[in-house]
VEXVO-67957 format. One line per field, with one value per residue: residue number from 1; residue in one letter; x, y, z of N, C-alpha, C, O in turn. Coordinates in pm, 1 decimal, padded with zeros to 6 digits, always signed. Example, Ala and Ser with C-alpha at 12.3 -4.5 7.8 and 13.67 -1.06 7.14 Angstrom:
nr: (1, 2)
rest: (A, S)
npx: (+01319.0, +01285.0)
npy: (-00569.0, -00225.0)
npz: (+00780.0, +00708.0)
capx: (+01230.0, +01367.0)
capy: (-00450.0, -00106.0)
capz: (+00780.0, +00714.0)
cpx: (+01320.0, +01290.0)
cpy: (-00330.0, +00003.0)
cpz: (+00780.0, +00787.0)
opx: (+01423.6, +01340.9)
opy: (-00331.9, +00113.8)
opz: (+00846.5, +00803.9)
END
This chain:
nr: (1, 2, 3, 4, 5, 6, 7, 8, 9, 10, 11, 12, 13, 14, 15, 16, 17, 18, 19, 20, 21, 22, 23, 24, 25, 26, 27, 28, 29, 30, 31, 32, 33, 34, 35, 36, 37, 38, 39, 40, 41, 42, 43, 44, 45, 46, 47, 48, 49, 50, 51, 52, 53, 54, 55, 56, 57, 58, 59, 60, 61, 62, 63, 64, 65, 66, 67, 68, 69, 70, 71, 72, 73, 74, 75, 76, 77, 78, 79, 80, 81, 82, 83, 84, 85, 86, 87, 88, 89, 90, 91, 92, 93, 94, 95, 96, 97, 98, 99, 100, 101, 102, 103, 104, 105, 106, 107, 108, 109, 110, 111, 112, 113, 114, 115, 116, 117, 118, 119, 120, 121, 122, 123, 124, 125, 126, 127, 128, 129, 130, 131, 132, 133, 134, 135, 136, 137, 138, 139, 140, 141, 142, 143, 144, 145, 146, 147, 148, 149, 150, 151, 152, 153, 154, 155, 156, 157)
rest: (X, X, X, X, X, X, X, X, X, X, X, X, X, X, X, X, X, X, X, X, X, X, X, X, X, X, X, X, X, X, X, X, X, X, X, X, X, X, X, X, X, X, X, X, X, X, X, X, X, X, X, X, X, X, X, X, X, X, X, X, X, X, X, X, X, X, X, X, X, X, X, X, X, X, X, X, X, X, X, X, X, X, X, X, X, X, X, X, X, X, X, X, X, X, X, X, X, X, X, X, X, X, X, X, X, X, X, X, X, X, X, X, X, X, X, X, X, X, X, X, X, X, X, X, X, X, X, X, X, X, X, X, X, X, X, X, X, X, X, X, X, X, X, X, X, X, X, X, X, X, X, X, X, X, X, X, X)
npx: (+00419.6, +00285.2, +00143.9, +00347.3, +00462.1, +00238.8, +00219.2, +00403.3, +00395.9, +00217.0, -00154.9, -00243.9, -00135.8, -00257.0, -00375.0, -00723.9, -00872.0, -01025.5, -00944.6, -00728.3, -00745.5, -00869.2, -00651.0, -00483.6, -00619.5, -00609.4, -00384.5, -00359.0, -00439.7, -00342.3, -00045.1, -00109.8, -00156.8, +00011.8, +00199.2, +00125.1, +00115.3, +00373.6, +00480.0, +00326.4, +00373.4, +00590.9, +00810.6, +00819.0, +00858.0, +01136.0, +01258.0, +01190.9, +01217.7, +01452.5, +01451.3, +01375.8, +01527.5, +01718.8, +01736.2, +01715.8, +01461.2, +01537.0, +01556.0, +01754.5, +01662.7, +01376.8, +01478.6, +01633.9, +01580.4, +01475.6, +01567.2, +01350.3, +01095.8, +01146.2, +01023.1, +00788.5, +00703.6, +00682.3, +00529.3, +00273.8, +00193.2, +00196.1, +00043.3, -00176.0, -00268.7, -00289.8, -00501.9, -00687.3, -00689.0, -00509.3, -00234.8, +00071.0, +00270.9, +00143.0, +00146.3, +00415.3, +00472.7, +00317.4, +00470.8, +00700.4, +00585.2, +00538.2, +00780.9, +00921.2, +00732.0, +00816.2, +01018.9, +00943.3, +00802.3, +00988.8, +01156.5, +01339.9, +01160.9, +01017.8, +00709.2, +00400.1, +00181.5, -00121.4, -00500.1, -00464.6, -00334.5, -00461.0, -00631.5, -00443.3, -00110.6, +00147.9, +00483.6, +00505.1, +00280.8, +00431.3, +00656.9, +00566.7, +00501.9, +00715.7, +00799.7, +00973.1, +00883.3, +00631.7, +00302.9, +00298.1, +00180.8, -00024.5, +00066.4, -00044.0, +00071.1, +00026.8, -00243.0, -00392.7, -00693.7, -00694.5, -00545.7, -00752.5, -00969.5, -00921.3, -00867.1, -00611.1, -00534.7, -00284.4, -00224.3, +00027.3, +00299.4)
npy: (-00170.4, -00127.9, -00399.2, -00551.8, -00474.7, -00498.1, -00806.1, -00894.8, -00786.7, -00924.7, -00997.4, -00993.9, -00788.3, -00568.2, -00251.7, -00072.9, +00223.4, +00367.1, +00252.4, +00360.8, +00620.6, +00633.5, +00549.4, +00755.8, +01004.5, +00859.8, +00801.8, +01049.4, +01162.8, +01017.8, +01075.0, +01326.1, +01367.1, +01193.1, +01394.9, +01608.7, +01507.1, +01493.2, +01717.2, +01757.5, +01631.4, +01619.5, +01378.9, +01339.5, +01571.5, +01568.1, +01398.6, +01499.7, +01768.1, +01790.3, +01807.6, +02045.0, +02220.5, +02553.0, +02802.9, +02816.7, +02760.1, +02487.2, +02235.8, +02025.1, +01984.5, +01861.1, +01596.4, +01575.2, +01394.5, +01274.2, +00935.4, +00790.2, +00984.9, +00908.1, +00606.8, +00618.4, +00798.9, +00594.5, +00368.1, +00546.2, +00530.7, +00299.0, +00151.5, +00288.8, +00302.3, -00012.9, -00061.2, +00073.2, -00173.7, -00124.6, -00233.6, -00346.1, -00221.0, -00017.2, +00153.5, +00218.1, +00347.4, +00542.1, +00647.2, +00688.1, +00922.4, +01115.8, +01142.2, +01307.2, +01505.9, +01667.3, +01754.4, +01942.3, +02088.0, +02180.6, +02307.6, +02624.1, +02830.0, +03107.8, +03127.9, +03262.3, +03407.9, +03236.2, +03160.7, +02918.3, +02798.5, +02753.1, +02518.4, +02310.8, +02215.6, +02439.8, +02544.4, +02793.1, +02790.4, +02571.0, +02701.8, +02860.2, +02684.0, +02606.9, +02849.4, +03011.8, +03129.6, +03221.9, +03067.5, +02716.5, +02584.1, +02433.0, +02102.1, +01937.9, +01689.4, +01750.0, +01813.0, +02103.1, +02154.8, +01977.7, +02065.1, +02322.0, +02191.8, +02044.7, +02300.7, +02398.7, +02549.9, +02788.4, +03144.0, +03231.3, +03388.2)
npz: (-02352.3, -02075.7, -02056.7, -02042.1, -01777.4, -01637.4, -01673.9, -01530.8, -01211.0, -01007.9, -00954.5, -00751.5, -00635.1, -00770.9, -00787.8, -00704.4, -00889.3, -00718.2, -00482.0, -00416.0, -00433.3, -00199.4, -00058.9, -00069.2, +00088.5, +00353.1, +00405.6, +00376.7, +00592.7, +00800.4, +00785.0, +00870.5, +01137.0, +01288.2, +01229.9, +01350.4, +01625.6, +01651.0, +01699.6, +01935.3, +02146.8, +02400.9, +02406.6, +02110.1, +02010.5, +02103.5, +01882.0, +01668.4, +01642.0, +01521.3, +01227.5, +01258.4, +01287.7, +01347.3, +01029.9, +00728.0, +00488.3, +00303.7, +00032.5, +00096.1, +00377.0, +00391.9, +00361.3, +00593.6, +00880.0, +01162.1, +01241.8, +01353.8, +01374.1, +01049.8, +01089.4, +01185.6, +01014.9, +00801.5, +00878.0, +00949.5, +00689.5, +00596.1, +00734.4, +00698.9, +00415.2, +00371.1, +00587.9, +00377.2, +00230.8, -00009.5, -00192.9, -00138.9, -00313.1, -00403.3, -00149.2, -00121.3, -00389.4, -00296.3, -00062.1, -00219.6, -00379.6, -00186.3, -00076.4, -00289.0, -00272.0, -00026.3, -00101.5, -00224.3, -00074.6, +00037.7, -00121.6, -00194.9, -00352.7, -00527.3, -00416.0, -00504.1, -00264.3, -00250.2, -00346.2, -00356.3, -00143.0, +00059.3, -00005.3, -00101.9, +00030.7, +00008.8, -00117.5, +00052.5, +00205.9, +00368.5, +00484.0, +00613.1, +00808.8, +00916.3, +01060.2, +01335.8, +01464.9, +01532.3, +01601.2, +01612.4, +01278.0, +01018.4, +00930.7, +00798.9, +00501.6, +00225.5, +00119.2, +00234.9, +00323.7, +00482.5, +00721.1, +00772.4, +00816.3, +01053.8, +01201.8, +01206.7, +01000.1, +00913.0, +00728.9, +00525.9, +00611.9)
capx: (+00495.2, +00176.7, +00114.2, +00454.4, +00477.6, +00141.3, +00231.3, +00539.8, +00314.5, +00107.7, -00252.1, -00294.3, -00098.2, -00300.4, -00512.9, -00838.3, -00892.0, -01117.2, -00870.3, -00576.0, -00824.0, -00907.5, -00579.8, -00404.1, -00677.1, -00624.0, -00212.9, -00327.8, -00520.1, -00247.0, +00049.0, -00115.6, -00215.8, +00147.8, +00287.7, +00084.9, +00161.9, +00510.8, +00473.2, +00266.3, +00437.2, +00792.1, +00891.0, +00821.9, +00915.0, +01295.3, +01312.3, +01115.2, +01279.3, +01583.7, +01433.4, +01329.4, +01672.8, +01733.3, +01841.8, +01684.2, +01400.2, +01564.6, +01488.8, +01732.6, +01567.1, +01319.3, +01584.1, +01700.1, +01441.8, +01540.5, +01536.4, +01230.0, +01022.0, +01097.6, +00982.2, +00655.9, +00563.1, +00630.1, +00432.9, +00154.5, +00140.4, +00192.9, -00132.2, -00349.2, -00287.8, -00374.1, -00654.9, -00822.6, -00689.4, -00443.9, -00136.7, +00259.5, +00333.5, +00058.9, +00211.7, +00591.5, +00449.5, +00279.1, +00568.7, +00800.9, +00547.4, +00544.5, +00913.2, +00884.4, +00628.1, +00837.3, +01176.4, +00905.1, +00768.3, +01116.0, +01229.7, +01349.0, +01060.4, +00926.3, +00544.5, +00346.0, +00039.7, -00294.7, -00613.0, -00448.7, -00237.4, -00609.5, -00645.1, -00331.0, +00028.3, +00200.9, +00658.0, +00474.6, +00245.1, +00493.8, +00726.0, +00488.1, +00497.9, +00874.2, +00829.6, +00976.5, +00824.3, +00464.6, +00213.4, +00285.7, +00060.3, +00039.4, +00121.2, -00077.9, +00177.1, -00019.5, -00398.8, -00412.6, -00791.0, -00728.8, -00528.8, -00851.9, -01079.0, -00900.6, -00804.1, -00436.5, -00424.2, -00254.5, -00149.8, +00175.9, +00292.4)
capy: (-00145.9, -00130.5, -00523.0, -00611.1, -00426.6, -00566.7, -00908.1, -00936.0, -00785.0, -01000.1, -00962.3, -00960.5, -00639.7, -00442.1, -00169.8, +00022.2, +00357.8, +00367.1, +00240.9, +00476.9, +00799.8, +00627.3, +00529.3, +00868.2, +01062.6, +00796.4, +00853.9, +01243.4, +01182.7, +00956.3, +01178.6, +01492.2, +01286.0, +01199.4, +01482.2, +01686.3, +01464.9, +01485.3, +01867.8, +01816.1, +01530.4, +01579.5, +01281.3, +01258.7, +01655.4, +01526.7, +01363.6, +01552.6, +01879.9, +01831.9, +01872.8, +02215.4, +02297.2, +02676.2, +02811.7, +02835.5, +02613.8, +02469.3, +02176.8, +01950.4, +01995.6, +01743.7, +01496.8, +01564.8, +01375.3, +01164.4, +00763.3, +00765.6, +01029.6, +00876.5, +00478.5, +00672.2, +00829.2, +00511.4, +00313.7, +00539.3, +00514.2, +00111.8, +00119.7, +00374.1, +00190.1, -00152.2, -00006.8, +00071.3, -00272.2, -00091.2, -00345.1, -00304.9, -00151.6, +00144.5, +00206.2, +00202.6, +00453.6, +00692.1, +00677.9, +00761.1, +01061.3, +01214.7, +01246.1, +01416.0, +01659.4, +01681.3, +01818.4, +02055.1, +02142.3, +02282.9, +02390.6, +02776.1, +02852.6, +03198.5, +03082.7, +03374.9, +03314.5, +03205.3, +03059.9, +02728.6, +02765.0, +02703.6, +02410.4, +02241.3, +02250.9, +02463.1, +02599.1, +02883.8, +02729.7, +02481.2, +02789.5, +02902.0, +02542.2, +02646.5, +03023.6, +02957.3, +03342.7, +03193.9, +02906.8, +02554.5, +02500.0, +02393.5, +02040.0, +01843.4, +01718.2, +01739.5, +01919.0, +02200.6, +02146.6, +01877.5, +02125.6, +02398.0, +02089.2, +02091.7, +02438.4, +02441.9, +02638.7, +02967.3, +03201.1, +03243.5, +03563.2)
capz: (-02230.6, -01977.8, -02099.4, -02014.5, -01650.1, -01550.8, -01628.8, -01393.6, -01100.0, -00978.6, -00995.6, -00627.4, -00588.7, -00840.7, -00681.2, -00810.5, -00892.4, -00577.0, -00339.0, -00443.3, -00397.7, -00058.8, -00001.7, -00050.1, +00202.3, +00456.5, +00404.6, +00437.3, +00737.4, +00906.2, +00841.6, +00940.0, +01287.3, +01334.7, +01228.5, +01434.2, +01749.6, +01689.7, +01744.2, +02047.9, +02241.0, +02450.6, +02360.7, +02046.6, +01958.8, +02096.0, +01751.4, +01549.2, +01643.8, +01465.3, +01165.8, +01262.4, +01309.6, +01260.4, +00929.7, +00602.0, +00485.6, +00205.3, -00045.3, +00154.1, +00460.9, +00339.0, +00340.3, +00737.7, +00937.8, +01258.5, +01184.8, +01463.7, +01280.2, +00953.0, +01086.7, +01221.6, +00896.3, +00700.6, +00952.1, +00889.2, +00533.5, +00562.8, +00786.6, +00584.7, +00314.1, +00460.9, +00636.8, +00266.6, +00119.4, -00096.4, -00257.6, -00089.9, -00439.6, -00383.5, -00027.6, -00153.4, -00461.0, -00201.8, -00017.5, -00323.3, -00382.8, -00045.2, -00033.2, -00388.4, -00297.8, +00077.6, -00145.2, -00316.0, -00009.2, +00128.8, -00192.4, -00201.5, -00452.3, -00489.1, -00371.8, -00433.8, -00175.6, -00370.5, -00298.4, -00381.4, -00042.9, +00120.3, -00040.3, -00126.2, +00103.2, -00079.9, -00062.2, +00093.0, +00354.2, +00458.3, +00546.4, +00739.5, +00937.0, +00982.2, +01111.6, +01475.4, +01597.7, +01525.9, +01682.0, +01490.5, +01231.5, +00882.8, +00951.1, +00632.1, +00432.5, +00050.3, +00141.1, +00315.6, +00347.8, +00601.1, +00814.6, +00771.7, +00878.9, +01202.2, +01251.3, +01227.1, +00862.0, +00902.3, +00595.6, +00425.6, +00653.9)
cpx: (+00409.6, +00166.1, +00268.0, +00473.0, +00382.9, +00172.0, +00359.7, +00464.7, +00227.4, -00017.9, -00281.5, -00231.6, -00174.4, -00403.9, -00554.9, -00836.9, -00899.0, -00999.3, -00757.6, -00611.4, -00842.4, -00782.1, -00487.6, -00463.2, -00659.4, -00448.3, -00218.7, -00348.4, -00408.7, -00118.9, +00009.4, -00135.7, -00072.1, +00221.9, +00240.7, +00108.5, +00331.6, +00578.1, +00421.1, +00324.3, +00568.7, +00802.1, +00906.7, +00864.0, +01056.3, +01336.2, +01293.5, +01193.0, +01430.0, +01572.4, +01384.1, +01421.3, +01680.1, +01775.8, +01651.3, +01613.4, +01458.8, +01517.4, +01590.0, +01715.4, +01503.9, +01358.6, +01646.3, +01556.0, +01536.7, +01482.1, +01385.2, +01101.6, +00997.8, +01001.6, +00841.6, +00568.3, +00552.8, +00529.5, +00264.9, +00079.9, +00139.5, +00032.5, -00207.1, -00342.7, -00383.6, -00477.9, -00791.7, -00816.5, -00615.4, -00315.7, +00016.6, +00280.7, +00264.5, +00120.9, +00363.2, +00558.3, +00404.9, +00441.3, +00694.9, +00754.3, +00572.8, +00699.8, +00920.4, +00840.2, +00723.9, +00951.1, +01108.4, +00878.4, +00896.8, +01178.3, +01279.7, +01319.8, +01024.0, +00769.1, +00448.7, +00198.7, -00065.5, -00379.6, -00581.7, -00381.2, -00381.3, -00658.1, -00578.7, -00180.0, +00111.9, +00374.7, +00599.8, +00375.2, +00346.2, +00603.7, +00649.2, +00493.4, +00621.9, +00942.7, +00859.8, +00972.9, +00668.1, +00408.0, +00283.9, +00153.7, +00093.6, +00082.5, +00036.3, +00020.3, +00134.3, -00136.7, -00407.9, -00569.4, -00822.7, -00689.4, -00644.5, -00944.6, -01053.5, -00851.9, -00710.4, -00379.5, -00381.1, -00174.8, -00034.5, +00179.4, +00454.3)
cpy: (-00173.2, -00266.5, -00518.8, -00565.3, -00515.5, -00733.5, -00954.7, -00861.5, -00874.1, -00939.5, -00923.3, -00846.8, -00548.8, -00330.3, -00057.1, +00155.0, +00440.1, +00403.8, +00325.9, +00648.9, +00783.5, +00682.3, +00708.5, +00991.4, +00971.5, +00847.7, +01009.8, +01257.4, +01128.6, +01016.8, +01301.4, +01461.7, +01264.1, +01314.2, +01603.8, +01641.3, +01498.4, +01648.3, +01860.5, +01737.0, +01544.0, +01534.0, +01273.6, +01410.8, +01638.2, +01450.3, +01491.3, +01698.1, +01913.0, +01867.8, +02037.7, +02280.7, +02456.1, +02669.8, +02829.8, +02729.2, +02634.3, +02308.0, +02024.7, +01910.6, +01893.7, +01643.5, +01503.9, +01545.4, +01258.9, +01039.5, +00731.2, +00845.1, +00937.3, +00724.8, +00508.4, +00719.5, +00692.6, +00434.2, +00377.0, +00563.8, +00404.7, +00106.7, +00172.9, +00279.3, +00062.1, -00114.9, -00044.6, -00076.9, -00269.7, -00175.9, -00247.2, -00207.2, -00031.0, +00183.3, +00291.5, +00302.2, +00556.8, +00785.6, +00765.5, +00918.5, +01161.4, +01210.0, +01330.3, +01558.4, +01710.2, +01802.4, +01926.0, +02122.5, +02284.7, +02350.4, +02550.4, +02801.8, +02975.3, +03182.5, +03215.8, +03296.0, +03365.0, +03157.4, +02920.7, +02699.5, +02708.6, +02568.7, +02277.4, +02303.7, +02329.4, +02548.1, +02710.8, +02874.5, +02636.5, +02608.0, +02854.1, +02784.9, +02588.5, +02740.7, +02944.1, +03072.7, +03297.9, +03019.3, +02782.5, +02552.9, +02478.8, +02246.8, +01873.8, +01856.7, +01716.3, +01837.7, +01935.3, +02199.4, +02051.9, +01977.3, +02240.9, +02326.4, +02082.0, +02186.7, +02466.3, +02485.9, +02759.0, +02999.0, +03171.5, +03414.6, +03630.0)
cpz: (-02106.9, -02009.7, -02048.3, -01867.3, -01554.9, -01576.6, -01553.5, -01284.8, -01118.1, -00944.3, -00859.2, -00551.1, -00622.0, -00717.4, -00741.8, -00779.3, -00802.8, -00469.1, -00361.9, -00381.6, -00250.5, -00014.4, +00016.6, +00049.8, +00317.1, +00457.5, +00475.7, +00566.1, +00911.0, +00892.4, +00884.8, +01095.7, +01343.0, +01326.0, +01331.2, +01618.7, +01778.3, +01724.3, +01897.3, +02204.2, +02256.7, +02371.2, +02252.3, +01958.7, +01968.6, +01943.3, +01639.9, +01492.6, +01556.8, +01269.0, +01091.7, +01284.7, +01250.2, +01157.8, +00830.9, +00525.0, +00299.1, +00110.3, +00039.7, +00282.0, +00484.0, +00361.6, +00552.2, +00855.0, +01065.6, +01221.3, +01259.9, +01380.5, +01101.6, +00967.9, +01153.3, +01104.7, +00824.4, +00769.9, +00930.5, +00750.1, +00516.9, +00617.8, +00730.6, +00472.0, +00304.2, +00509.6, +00496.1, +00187.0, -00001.8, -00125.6, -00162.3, -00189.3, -00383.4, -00261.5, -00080.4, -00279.7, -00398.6, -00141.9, -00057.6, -00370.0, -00299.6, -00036.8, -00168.8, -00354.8, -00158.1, +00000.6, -00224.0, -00226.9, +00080.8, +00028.9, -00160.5, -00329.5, -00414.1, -00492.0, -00368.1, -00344.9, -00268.0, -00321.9, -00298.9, -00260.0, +00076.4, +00162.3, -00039.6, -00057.8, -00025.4, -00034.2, +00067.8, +00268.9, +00421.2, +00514.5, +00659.6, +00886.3, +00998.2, +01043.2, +01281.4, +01542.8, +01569.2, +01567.6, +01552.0, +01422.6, +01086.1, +00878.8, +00811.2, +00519.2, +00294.6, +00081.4, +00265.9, +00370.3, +00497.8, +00757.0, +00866.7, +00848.8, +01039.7, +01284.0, +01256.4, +01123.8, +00914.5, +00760.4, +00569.6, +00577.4, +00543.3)
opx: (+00463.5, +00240.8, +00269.0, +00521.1, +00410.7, +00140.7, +00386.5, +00510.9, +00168.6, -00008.4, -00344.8, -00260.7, -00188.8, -00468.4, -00491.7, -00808.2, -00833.9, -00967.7, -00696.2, -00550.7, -00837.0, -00765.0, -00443.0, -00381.9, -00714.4, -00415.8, -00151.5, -00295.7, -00399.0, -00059.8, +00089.7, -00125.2, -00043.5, +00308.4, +00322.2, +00115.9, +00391.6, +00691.1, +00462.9, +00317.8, +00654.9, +00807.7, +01005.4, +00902.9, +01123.1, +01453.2, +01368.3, +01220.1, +01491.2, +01654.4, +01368.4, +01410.9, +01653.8, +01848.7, +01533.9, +01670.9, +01443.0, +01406.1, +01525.7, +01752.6, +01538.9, +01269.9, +01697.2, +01472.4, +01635.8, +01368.0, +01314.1, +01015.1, +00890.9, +00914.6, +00775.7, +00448.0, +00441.7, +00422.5, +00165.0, -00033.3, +00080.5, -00067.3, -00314.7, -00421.1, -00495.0, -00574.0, -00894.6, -00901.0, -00624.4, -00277.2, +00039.6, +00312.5, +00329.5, +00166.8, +00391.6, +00657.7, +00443.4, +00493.5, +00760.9, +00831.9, +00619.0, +00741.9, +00926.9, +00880.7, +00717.9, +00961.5, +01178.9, +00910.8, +00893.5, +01251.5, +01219.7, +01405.3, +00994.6, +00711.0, +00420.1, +00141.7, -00090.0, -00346.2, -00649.9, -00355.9, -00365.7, -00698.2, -00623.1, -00139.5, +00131.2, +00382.4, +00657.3, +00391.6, +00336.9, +00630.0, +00684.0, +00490.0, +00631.5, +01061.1, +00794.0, +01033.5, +00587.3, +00457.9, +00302.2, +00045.2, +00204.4, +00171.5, +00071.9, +00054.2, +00224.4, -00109.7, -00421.6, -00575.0, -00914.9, -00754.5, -00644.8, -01001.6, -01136.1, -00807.3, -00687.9, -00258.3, -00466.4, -00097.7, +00002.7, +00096.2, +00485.0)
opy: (-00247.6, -00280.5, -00412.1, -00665.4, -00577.2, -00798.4, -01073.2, -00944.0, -00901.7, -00824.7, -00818.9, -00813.2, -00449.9, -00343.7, +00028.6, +00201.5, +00542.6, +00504.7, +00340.9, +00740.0, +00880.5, +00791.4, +00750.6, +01072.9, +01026.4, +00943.5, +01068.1, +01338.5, +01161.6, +01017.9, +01380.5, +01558.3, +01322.2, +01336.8, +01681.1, +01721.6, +01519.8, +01679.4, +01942.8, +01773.6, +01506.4, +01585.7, +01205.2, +01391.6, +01677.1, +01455.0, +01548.5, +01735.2, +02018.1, +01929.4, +02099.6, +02401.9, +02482.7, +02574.5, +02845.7, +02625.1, +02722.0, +02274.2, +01920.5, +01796.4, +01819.8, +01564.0, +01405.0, +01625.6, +01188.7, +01029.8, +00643.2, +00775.8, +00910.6, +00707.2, +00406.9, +00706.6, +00658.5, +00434.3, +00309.2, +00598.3, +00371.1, +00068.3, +00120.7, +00185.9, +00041.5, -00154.9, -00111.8, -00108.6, -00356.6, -00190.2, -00128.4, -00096.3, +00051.4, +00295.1, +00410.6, +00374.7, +00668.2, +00895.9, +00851.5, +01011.5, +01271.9, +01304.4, +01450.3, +01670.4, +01833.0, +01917.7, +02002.9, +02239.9, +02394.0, +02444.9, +02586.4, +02803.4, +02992.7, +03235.5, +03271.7, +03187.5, +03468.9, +03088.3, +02827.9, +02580.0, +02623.3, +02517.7, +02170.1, +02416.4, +02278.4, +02605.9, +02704.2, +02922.3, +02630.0, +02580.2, +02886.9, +02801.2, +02607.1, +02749.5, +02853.2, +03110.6, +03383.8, +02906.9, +02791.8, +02530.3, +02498.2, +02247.0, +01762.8, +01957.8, +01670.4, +01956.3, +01862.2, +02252.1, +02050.7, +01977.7, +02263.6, +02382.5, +02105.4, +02175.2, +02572.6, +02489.4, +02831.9, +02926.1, +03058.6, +03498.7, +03749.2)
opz: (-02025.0, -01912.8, -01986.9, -01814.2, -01452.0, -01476.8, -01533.7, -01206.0, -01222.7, -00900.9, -00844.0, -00436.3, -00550.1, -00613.4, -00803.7, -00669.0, -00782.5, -00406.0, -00256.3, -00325.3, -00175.0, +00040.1, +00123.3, +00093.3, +00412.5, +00527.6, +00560.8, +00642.2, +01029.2, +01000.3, +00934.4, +01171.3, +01447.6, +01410.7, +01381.7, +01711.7, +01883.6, +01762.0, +01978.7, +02321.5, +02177.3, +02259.6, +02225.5, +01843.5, +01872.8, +01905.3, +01560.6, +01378.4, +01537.6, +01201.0, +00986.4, +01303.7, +01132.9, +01130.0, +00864.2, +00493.1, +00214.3, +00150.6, +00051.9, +00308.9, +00576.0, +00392.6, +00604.9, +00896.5, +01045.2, +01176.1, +01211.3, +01327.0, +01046.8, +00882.7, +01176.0, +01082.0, +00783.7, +00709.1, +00906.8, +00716.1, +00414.2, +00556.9, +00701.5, +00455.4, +00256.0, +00443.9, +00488.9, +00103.3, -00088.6, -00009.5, -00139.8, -00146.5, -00319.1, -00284.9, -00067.4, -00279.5, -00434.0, -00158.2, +00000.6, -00392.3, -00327.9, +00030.1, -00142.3, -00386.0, -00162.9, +00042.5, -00289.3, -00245.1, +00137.4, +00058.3, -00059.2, -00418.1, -00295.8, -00586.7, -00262.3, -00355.9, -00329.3, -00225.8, -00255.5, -00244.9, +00163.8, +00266.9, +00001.1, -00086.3, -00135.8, +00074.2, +00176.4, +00381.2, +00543.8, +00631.5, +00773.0, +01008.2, +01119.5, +01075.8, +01332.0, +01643.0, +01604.8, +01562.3, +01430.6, +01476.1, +01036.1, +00793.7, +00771.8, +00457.6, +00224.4, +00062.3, +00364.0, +00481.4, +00579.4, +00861.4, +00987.7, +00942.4, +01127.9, +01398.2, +01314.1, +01102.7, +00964.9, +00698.1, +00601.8, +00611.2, +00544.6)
END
């Protein structure tokens, strides 16, 4: 099956081990950069905001993003990508992940809070991104470590 997949891609898509580990910290680094602008900029919270719509963070949530927000995140997962040298295919698979983990992120999961919320975004920290009686923060959409790196983790409350 793997012998039959790889020979209908072409060789000049493939991409190494390396560049996938790059590529998915450069993805982390460039949606937490947008996503954190789109909190901090008017202009660019008039889109963004409607996904913060009151109510109940639910799983499709995830799924209600303005067309402007969404052609900003893919943009910066086309460029992180490209940046490390990573293949269209590896972009267009990130891409397919991060809305995955996005519909986990909003799920209505009981999250108890763990040391892993530290580390890794978890139902529980991203509710916290969505408390609208507390500061914005929380805005790394996979590792939480990146938001710690620049000061914008807060707990689970």
């Amino acid at each position: 099956m793997v012998r039959a997949v790889r020979a209908l891609v072409p060789a000049t898509t493939a991409t190494s081990a390396a560049q996938l580990v790059l590529a998915f910290v450069a993805v982390e680094l460039a949606l937490y950069a947008v996503h954190r602008a789109m909190h901090a900029a008017p202009w660019l919270w008039r889109f963004h905001r409607w996904h913060h719509a009151p109510g109940p963070v639910r799983w499709h949530r995830g799924w209600r993003i303005h067309p402007v927000d969404a052609a900003l995140f893919a943009l910066a997962v086309t460029a992180a990508t490209a940046a490390v040298g990573a293949s269209p295919f590896t972009a267009a698979g990130v891409i397919v992940a991060r809305r995955a983990w996005t519909l986990a992120l909003h799920a209505d999961l009981r999250w108890p809070a763990t040391l892993v919320d530290h580390w890794l975004a978890t139902p529980a920290i991203h509710r916290r991104h969505h408390d609208e009686a507390a500061p914005a923060a929380n805005f790394a959409p996979t590792l939480a470590w990146v938001d710690r790196l620049f000061g914008t983790w807060a707990p689970p409350r």
